[in-house]
PDB file of N, CA, C and O in Angstrom:
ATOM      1  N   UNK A   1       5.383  21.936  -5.161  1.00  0.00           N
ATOM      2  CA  UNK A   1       5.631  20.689  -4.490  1.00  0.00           C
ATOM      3  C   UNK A   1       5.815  19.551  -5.494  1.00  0.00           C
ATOM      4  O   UNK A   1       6.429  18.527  -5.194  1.00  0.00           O
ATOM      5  N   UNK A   2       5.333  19.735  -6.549  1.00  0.00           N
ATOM      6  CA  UNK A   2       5.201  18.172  -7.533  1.00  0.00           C
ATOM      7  C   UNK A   2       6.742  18.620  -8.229  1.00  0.00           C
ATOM      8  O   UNK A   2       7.204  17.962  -9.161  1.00  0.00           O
ATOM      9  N   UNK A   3       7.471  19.826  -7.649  1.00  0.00           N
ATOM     10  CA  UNK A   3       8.940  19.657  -8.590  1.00  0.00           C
ATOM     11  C   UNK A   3       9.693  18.717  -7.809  1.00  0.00           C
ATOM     12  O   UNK A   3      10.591  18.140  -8.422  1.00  0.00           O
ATOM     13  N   UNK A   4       9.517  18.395  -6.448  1.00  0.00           N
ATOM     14  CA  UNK A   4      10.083  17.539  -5.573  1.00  0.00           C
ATOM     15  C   UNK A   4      10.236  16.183  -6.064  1.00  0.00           C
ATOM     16  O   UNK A   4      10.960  15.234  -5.761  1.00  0.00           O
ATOM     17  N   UNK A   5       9.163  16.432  -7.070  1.00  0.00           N
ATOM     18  CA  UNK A   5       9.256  14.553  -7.410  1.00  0.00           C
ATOM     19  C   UNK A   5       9.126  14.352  -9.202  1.00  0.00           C
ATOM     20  O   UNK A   5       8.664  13.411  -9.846  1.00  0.00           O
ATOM     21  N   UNK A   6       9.585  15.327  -9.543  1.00  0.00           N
ATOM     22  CA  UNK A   6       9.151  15.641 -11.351  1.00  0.00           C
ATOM     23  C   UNK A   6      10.293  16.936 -11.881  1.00  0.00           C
ATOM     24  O   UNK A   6      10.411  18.083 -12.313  1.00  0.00           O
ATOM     25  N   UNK A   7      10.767  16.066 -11.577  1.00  0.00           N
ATOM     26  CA  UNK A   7      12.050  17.743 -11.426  1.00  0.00           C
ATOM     27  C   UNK A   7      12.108  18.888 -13.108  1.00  0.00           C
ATOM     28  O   UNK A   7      11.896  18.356 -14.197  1.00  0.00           O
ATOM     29  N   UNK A   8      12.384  20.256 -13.007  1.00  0.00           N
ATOM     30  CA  UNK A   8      12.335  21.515 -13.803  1.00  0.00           C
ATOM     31  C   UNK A   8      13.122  20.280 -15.025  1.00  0.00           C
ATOM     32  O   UNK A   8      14.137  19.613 -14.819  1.00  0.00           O
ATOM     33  N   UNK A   9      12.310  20.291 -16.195  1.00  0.00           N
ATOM     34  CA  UNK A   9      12.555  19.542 -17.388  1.00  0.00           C
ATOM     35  C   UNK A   9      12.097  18.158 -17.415  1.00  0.00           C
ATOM     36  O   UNK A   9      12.593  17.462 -18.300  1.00  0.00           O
ATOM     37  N   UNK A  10      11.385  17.700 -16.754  1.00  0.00           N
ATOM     38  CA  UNK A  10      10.782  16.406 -17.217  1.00  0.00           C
ATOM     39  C   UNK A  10       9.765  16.606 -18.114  1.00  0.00           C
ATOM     40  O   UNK A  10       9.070  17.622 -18.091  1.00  0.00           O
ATOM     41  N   UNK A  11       9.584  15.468 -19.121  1.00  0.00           N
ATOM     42  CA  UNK A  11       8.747  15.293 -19.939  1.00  0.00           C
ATOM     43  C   UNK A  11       7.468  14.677 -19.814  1.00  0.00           C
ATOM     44  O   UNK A  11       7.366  13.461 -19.976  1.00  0.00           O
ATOM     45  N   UNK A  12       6.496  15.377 -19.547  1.00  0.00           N
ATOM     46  CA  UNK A  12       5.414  15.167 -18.823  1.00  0.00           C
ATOM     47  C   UNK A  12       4.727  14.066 -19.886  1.00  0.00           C
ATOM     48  O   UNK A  12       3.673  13.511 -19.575  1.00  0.00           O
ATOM     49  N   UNK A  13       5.297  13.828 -20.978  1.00  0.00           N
ATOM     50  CA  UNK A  13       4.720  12.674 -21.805  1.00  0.00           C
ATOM     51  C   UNK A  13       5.367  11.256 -21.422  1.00  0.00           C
ATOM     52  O   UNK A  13       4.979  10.137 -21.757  1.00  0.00           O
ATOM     53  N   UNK A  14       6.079  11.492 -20.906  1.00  0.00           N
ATOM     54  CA  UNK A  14       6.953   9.777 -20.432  1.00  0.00           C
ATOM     55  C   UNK A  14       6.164   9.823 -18.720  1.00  0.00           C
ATOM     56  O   UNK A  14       6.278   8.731 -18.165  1.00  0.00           O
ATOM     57  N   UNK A  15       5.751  10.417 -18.245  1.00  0.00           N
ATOM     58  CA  UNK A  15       5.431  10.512 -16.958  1.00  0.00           C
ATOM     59  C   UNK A  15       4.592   9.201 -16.869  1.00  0.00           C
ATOM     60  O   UNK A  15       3.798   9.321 -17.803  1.00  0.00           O
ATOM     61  N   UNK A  16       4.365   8.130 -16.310  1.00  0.00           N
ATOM     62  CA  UNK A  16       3.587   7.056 -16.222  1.00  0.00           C
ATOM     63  C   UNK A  16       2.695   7.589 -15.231  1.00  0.00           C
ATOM     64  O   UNK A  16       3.144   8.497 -14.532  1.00  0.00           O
ATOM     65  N   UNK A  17       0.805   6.963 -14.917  1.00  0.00           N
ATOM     66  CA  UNK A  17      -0.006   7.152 -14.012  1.00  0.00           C
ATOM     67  C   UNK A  17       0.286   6.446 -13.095  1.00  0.00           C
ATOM     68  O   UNK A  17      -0.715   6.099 -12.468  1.00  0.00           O
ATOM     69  N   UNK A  18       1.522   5.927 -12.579  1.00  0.00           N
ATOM     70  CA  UNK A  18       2.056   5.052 -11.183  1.00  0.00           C
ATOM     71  C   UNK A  18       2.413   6.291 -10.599  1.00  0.00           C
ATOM     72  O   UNK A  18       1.925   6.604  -9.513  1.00  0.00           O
ATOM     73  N   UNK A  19       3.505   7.312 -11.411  1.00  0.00           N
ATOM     74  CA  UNK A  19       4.213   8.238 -10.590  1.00  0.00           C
ATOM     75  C   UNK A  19       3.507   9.519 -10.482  1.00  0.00           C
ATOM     76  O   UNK A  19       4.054  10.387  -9.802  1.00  0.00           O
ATOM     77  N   UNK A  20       2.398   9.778 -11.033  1.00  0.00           N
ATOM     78  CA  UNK A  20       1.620  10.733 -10.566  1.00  0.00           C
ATOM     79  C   UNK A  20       1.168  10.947  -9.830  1.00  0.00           C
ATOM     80  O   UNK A  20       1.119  12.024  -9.234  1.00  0.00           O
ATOM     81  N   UNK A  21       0.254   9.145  -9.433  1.00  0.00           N
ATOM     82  CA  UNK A  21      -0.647   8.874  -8.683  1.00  0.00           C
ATOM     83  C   UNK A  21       0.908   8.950  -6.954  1.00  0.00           C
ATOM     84  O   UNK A  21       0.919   9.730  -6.001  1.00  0.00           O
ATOM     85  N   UNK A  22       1.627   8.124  -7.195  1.00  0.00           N
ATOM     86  CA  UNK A  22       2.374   8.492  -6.197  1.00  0.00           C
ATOM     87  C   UNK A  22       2.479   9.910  -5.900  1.00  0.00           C
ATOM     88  O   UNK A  22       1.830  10.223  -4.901  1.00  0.00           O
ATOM     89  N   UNK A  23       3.213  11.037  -6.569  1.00  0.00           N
ATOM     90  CA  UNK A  23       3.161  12.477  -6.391  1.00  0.00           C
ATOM     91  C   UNK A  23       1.664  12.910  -5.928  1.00  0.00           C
ATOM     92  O   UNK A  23       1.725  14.079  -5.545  1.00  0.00           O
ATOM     93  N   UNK A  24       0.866  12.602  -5.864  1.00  0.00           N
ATOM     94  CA  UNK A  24      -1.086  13.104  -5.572  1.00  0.00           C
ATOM     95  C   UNK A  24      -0.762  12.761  -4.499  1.00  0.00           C
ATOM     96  O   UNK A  24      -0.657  13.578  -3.584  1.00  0.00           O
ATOM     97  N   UNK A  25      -0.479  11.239  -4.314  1.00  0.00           N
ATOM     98  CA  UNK A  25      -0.497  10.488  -2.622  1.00  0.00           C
ATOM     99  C   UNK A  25       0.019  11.688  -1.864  1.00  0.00           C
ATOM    100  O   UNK A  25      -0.657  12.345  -1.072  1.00  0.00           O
ATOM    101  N   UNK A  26       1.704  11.987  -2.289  1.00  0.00           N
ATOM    102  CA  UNK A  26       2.509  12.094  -1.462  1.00  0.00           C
ATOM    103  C   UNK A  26       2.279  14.049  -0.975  1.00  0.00           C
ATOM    104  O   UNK A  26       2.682  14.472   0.109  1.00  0.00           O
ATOM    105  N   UNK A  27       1.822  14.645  -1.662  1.00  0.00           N
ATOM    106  CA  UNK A  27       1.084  16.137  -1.793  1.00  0.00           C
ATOM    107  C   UNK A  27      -0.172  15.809  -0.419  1.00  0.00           C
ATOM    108  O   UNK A  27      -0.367  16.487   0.590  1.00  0.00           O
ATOM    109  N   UNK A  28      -0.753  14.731  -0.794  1.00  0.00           N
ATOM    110  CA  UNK A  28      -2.519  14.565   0.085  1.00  0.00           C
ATOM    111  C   UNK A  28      -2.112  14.349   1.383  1.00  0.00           C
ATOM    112  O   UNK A  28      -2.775  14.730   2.348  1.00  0.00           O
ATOM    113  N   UNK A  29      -0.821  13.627   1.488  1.00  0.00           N
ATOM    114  CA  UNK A  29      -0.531  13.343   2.637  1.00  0.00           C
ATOM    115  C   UNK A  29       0.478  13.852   3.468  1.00  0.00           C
ATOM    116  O   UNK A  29       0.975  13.250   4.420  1.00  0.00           O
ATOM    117  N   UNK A  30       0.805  15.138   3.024  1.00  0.00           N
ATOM    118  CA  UNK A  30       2.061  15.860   3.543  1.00  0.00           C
ATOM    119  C   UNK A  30       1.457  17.208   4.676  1.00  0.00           C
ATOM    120  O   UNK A  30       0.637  18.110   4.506  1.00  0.00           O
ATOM    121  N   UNK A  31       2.231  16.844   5.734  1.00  0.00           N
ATOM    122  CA  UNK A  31       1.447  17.912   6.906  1.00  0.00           C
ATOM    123  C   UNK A  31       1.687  19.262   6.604  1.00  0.00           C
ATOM    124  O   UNK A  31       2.806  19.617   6.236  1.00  0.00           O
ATOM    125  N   UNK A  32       0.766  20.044   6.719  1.00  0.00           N
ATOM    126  CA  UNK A  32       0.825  21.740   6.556  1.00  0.00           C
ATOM    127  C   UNK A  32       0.798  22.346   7.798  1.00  0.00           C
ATOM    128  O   UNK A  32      -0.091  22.204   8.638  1.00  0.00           O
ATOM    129  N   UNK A  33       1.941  23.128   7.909  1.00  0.00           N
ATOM    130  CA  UNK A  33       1.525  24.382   9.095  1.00  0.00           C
ATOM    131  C   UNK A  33       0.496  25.130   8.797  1.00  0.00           C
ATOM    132  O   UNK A  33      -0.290  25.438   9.693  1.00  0.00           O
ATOM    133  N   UNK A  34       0.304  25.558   7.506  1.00  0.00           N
ATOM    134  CA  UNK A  34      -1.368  26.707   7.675  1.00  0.00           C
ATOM    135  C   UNK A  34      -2.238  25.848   7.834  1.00  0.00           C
ATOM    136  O   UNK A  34      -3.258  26.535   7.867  1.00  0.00           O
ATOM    137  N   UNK A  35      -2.587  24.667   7.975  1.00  0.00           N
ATOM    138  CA  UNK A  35      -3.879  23.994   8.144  1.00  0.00           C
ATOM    139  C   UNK A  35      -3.761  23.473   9.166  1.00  0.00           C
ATOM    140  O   UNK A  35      -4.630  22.606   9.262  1.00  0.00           O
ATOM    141  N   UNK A  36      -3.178  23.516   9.976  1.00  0.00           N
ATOM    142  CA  UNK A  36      -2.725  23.474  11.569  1.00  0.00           C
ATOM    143  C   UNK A  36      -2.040  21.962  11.905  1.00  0.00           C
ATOM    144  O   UNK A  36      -2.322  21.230  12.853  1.00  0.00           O
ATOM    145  N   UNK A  37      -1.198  21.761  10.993  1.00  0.00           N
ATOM    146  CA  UNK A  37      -0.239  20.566  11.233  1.00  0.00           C
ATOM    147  C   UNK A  37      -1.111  19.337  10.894  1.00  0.00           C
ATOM    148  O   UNK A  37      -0.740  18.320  11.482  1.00  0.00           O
ATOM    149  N   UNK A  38      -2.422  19.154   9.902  1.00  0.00           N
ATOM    150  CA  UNK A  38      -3.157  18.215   9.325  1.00  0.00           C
ATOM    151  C   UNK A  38      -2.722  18.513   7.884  1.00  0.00           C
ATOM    152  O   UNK A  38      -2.065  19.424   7.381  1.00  0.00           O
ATOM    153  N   UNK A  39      -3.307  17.449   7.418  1.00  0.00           N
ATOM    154  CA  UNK A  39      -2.840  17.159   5.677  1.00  0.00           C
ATOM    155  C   UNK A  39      -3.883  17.729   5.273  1.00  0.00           C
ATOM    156  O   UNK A  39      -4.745  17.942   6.127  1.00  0.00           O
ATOM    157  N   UNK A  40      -4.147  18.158   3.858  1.00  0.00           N
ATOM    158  CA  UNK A  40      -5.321  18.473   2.778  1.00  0.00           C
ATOM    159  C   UNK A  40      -6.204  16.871   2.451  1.00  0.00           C
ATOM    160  O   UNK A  40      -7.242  16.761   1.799  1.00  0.00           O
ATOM    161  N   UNK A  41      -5.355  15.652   3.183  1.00  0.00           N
ATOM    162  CA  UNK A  41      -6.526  14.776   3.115  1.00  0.00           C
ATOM    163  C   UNK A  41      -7.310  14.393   3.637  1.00  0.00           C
ATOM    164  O   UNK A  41      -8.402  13.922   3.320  1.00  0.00           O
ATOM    165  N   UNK A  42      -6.242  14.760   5.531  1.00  0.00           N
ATOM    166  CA  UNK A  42      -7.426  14.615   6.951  1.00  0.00           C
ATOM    167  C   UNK A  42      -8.505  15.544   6.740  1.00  0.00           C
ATOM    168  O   UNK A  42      -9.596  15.088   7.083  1.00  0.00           O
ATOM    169  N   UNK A  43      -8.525  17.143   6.106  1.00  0.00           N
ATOM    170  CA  UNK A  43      -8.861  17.906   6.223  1.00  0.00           C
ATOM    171  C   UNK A  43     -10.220  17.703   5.213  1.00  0.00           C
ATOM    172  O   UNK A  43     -11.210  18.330   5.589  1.00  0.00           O
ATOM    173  N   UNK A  44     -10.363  16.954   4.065  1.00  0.00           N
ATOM    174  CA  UNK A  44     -11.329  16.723   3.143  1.00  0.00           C
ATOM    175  C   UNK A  44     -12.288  15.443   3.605  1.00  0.00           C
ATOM    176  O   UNK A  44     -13.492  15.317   3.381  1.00  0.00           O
ATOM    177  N   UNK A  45     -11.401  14.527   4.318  1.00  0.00           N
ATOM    178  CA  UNK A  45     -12.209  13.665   5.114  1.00  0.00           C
ATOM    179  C   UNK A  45     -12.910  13.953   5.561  1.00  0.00           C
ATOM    180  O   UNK A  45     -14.042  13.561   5.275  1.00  0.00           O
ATOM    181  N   UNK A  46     -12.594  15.088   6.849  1.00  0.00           N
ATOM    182  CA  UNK A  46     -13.862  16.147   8.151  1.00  0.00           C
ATOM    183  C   UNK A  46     -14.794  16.626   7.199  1.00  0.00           C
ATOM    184  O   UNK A  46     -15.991  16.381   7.353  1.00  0.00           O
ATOM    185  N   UNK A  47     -14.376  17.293   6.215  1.00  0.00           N
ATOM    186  CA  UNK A  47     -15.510  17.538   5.655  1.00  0.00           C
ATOM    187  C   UNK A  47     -16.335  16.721   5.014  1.00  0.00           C
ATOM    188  O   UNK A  47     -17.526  16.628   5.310  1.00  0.00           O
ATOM    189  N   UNK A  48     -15.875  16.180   4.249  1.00  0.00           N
ATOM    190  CA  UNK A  48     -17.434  14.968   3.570  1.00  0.00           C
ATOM    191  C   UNK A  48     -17.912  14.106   5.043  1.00  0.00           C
ATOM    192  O   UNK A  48     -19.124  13.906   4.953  1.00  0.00           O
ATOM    193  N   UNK A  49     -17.534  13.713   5.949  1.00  0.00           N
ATOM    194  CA  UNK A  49     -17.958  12.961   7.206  1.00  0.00           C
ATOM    195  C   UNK A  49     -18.692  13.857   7.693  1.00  0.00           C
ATOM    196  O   UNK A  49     -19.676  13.352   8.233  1.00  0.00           O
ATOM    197  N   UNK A  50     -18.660  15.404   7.776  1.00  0.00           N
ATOM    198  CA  UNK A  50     -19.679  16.474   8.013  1.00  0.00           C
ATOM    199  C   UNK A  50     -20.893  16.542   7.666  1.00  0.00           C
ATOM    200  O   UNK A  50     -21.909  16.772   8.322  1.00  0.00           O
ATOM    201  N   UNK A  51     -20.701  16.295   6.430  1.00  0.00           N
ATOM    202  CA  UNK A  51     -22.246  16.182   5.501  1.00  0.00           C
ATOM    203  C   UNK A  51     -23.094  15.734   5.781  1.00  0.00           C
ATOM    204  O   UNK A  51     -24.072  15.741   5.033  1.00  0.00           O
TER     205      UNK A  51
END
């Protein structure tokens, strides 16, 4: 998923922490069918609010 936004040959040394942190966002917040159409961030929320 992070080739979507860092494409096969980028230089991970010019990469700035703006566009990473964007690529993290955009991964945390992208809906999954195996996790039943919730993100990996709704899904980490339930859990620490569990605790």
């Amino acid at each position: 998923m992070i080739r979507r936004h860092l494409t096969k040959g980028t230089d991970f040394g010019k990469v700035t922490a703006a566009e990473v942190k964007h690529a993290e966002s955009w991964i945390a917040n992208y809906l999954r069918e195996i996790l039943g159409w919730e993100t990996s961030e709704m899904l980490f929320c339930a859990a620490v609010t569990a605790l």
